[in-house]
N, C-alpha and C positions, 0 to 999 in steps of 0.2 A: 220680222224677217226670218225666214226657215236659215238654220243654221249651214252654213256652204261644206260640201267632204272630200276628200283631197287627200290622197297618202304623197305626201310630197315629190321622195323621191322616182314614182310611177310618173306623179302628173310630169316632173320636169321631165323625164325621161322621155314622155309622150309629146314634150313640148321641142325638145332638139330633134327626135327623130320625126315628126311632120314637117319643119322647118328645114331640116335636111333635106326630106326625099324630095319635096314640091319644091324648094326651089332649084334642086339637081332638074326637075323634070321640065325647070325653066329653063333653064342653061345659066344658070348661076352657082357656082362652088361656094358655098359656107363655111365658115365654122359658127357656132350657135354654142353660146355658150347661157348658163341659167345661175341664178344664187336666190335662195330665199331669204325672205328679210326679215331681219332679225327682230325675233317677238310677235310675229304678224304668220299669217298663213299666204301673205304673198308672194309672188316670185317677180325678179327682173332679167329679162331677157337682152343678150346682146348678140346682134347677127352681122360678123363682119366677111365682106366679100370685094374683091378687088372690082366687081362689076357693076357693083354701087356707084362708081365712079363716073358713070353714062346717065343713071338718074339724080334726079333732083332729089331733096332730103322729104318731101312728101309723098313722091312716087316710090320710094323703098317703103315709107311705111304704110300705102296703100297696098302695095304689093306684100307683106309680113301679115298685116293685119286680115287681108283678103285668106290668105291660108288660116291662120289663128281660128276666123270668123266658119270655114268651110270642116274645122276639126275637134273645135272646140263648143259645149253647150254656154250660153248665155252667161250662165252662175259661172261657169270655171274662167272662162275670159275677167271676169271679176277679181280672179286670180291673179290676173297678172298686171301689175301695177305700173310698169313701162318696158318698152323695149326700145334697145337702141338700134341705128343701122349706120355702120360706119365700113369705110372702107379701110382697108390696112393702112396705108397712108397718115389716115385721118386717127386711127385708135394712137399712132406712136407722135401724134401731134405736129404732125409736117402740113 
């Protein structure tokens, strides 16, 4: 398998600001946060949005994953090991 390349802090960078604009351009406010995992060249992605709250927990991550897929090449989505989609609500456990 050809080795994957990835300057981290670019790709996350490249990973909040797509996630931002496309879903601002939904009419969905974000905040999009990234952390890479430790020892691995993966990252975890968490996108929480108060409008999550109208969709069901598949429909956000068809909707996350559908940008990812339109921004990201094949190998780098490989990158990213989970993302969550939670609403504010739901990150403080209520």
């Amino acid at each position: 398998m050809p080795r994957m390349r990835t300057q981290s802090p670019s790709f996350a960078r490249r990973i909040r600001s797509s996630l931002s604009e496309e879903l601002a351009n939904a009419g969905v406010e974000a905040a999009v946060e990234t952390e890479r995992v430790p020892t691995t060249r993966l990252h975890r992605v968490m996108v929480t949005a108060k409008k999550f709250g109208q969709l069901r927990p598949s429909e956000r991550q068809d909707l996350v994953w559908r940008i990812i897929k339109q921004h990201f090449s094949a190998e780098e989505q490989l990158l990213i090991s989970m993302i969550l989609t939670l609403t504010p609500d739901e990150l403080q456990g209520k």
